[in-house]
C-alpha positions in Angstrom: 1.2 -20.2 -49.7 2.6 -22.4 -46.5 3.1 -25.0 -46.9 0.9 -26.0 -43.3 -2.1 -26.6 -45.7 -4.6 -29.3 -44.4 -6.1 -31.9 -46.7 -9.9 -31.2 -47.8 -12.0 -33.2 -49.7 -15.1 -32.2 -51.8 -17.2 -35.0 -53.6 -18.7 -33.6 -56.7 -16.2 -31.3 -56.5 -15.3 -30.5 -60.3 -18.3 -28.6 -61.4 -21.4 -26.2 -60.1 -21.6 -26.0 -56.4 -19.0 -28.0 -55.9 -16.6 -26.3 -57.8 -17.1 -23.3 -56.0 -16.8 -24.9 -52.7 -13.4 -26.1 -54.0 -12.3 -22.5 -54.6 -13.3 -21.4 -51.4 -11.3 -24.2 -49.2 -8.4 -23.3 -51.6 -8.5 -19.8 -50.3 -8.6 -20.7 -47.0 -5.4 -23.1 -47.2 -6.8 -26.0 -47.3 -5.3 -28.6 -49.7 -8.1 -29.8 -51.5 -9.4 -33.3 -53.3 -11.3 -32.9 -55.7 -13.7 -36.1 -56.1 -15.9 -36.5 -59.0 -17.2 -39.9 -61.1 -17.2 -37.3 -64.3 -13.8 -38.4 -66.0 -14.0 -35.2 -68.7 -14.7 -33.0 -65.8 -11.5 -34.3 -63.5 -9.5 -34.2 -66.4 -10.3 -30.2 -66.8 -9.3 -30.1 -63.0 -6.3 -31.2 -64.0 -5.8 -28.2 -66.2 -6.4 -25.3 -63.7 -3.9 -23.3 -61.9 -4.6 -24.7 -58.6 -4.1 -27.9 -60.1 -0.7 -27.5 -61.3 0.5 -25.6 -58.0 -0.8 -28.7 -56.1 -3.6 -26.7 -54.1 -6.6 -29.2 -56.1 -5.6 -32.8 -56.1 -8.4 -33.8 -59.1 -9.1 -37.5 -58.1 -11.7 -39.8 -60.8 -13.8 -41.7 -58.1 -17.1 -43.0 -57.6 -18.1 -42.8 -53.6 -20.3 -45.8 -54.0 -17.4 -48.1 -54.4 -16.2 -48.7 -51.0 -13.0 -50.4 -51.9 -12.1 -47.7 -54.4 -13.0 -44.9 -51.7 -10.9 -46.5 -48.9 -7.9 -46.7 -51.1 -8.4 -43.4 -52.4 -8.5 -41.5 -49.0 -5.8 -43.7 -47.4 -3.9 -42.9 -50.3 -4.1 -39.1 -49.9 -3.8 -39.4 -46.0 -0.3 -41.1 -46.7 0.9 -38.0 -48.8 -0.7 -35.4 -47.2 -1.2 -35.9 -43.6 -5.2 -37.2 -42.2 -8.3 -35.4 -43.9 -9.7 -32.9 -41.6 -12.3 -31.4 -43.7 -15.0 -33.8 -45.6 -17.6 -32.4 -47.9 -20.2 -34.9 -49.6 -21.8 -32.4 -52.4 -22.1 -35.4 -54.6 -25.8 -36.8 -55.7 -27.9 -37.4 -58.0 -31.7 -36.9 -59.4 -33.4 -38.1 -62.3 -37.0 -36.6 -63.3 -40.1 -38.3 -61.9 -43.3 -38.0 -60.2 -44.3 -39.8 -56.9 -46.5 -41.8 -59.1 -44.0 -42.8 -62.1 -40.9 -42.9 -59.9 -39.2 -46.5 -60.9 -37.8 -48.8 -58.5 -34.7 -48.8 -60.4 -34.6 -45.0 -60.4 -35.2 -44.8 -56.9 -31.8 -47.4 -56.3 -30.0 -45.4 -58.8 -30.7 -42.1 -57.2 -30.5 -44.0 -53.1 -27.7 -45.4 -53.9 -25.1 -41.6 -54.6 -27.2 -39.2 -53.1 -27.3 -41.1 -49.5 -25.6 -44.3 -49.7 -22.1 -42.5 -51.1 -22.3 -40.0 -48.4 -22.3 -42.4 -46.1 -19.7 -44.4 -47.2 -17.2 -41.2 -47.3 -18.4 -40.1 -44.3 -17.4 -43.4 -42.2 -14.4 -43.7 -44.0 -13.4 -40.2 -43.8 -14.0 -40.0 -40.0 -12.1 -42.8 -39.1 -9.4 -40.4 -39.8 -10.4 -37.5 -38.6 -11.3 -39.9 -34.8 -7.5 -41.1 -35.0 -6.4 -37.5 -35.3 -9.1 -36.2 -32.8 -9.7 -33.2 -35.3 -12.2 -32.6 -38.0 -15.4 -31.3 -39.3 -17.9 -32.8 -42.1 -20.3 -31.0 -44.1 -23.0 -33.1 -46.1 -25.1 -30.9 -48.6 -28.9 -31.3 -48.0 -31.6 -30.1 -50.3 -34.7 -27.9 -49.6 -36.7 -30.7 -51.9 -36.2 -32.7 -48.5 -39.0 -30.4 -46.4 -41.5 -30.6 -49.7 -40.4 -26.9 -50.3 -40.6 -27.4 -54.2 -41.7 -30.6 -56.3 -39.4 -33.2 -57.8 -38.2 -36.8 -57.6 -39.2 -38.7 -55.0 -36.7 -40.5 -54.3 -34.2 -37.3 -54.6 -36.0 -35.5 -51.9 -36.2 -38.8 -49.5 -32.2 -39.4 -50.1 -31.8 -35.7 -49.4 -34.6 -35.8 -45.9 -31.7 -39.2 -45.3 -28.8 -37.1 -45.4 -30.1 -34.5 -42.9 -31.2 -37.0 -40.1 -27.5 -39.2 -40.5 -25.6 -36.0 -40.2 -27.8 -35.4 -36.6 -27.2 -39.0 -35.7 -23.0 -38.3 -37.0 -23.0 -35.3 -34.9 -24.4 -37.1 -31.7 -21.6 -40.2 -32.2 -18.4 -38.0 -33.8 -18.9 -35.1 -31.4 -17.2 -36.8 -28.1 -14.6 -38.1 -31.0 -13.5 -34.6 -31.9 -15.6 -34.6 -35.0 -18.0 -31.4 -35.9 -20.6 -32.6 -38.6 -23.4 -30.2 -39.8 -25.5 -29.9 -43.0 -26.2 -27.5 -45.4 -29.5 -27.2 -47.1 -29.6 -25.6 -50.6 -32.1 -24.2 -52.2 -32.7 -22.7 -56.2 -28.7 -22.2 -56.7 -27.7 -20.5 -60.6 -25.5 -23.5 -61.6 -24.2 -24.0 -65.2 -27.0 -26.7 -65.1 -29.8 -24.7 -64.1 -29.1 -21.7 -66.2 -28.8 -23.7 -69.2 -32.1 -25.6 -68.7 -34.3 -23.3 -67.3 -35.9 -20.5 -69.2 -36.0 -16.7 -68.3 -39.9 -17.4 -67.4 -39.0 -20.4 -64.6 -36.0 -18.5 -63.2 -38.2 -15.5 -62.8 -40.4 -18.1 -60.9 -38.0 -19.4 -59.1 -36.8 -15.5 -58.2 -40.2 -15.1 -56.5 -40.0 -18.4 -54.5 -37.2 -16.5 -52.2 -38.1 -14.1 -49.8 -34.7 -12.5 -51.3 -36.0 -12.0 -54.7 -32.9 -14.0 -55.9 -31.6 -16.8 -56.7 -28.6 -18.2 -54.9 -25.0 -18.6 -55.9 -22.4 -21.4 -55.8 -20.3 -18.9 -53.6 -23.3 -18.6 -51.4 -23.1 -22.1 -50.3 -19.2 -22.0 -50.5 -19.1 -19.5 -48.2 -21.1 -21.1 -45.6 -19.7 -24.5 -46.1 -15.5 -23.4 -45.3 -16.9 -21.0 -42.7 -18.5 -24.7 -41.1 -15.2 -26.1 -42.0 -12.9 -23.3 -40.4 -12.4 -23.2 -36.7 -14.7 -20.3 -36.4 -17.2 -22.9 -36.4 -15.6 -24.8 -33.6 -18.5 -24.7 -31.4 -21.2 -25.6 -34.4 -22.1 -29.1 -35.1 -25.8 -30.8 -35.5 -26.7 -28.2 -37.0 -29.2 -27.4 -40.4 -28.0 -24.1 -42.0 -30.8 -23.1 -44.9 -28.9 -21.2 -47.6 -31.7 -20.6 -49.8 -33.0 -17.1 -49.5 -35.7 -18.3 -46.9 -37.4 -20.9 -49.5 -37.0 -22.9 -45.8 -36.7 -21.6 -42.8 -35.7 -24.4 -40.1 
C-alpha cells in the first residue's frame, strides 16, 4: 500500500456497521480511526491485521466529551496529515414506547446519537475548512420517517441528524466540505441476529421491497463511495440504503 493514504475516521467504528465501514475505507486507502466508547471492543482492534500494519488506528473515545474529542483528532491530524473523511456511525437506543419513554432515557439516548455527531462534526470540519477538502457522512435511521416502531427519542435524534447534515451541507459546501447522510434500514448485525428470532427476521424480510435484509457492506459500500471523489459533486443529500423500507 502507498504510503499517500488519507486519514478517515469512523465513530462506532469497532463493531457491526461500523466495522464494515472501516474495512471498506481501508480498501480504498484511506488510513482509518477507529472511534468507539467500547474499551473490550478497541482493544480487539488492536489485534487485527490492519491494526498492526497501521491501516486502523483503534482509538477508546467517547464523542460526547468535547475536550477528549478535540485532543483526539488534533492528535491524529499532527501524525497523519488533516482528516478528510468523517463518519459519525456512533448512537445509541434504549427500549421504550412514546408513552414510557423516560426523560433520562431520552438525554441519554440525545445526548450520543445527535449531540456526539455534532460535536465531531464541528470539530472535524474545522480541519477539513483549513485544508479546503473533505467530505462527512452522518448515519441516519429509517426509525426517523416512522417507517418501523421504536424509541422515541432514537427516532427524533436520528430525524436531528438528517436536518443538521442539510443545514452542514448548506454552510460547509462554499468551504470545500461535501456532507450527506445515509439512512439505514433492518441491517443483519451481530446484534440483530443474535436477538431477533427466525420468525421477526422473516418479518423484517417482508418489510423490504427486496425481500432481504441488508448488510453491513451494504452501507459500507455507499458510505466510501460518498467519501471517494466519485462523489465529488454529491452533498445534501439522503441516500436510503434499506431495500425501499423508505423511499425519499
Amino acid at each position: 500500500m502507498s504510503d499517500d493514504r488519507r486519514l478517515a475516521v469512523v465513530t462506532g467504528g469497532a463493531r457491526g456497521i461500523g466495522e464494515a465501514i472501516v474495512a471498506e475505507l481501508v480498501e480504498a486507502n484511506y488510513r482509518v480511526a477507529v472511534i468507539d466508547v467500547n474499551g473490550k471492543a478497541i482493544a480487539r482492534a488492536r489485534e487485527t491485521d490492519s491494526a498492526r500494519a497501521g491501516s486502523v488506528l483503534p482509538v477508546e473515545l467517547s464523542i460526547t466529551n468535547r475536550h477528549a474529542v478535540e485532543h483526539e483528532l488534533a492528535a491524529l491530524a499532527r501524525v497523519h496529515g488533516p482528516i478528510r473523511a468523517l463518519v459519525n456511525n456512533a448512537g445509541m437506543t434504549l427500549p421504550a414506547s412514546f408513552l414510557d419513554q423516560t426523560d433520562e432515557d431520552w438525554d441519554r439516548i440525545m445526548v450520543v446519537s445527535l449531540t456526539g455527531t455534532f460535536i465531531m462534526a464541528q470539530v472535524a470540519a474545522r480541519q477539513m475548512v483549513d485544508a479546503h477538502e473533505g467530505a462527512i457522512v452522518n448515519i441516519s435511521s429509517v426509525s426517523a420517517h416512522g417507517v418501523r416502531t421504536g424509541p422515541p427519542a432514537y427516532a427524533a435524534a436520528k430525524a436531528g441528524v438528517g436536518g443538521l447534515s442539510r443545514l452542514m451541507a448548506v454552510q460547509l459546501g462554499p468551504l470545500g466540505v461535501r456532507v450527506n447522510t445515509v439512512v439505514v434500514g433492518t441491517t443483519a448485525t451481530p446484534w440483530l441476529l443474535s436477538k431477533k428470532s427466525a420468525a421477526e427476521l422473516d418479518t423484517m424480510r417482508e418489510s423490504t421491497l427486496t425481500g432481504a435484509i441488508g448488510e453491513p457492506d451494504d452501507i459500507a459500500k455507499t458510505v466510501a463511495f460518498l467519501c471517494s471523489d466519485a462523489a465529488k459533486h454529491v452533498t445534501g443529500q439522503l441516500i436510503s440504503v434499506s431495500g425501499g423500507q423508505w423511499m425519499p
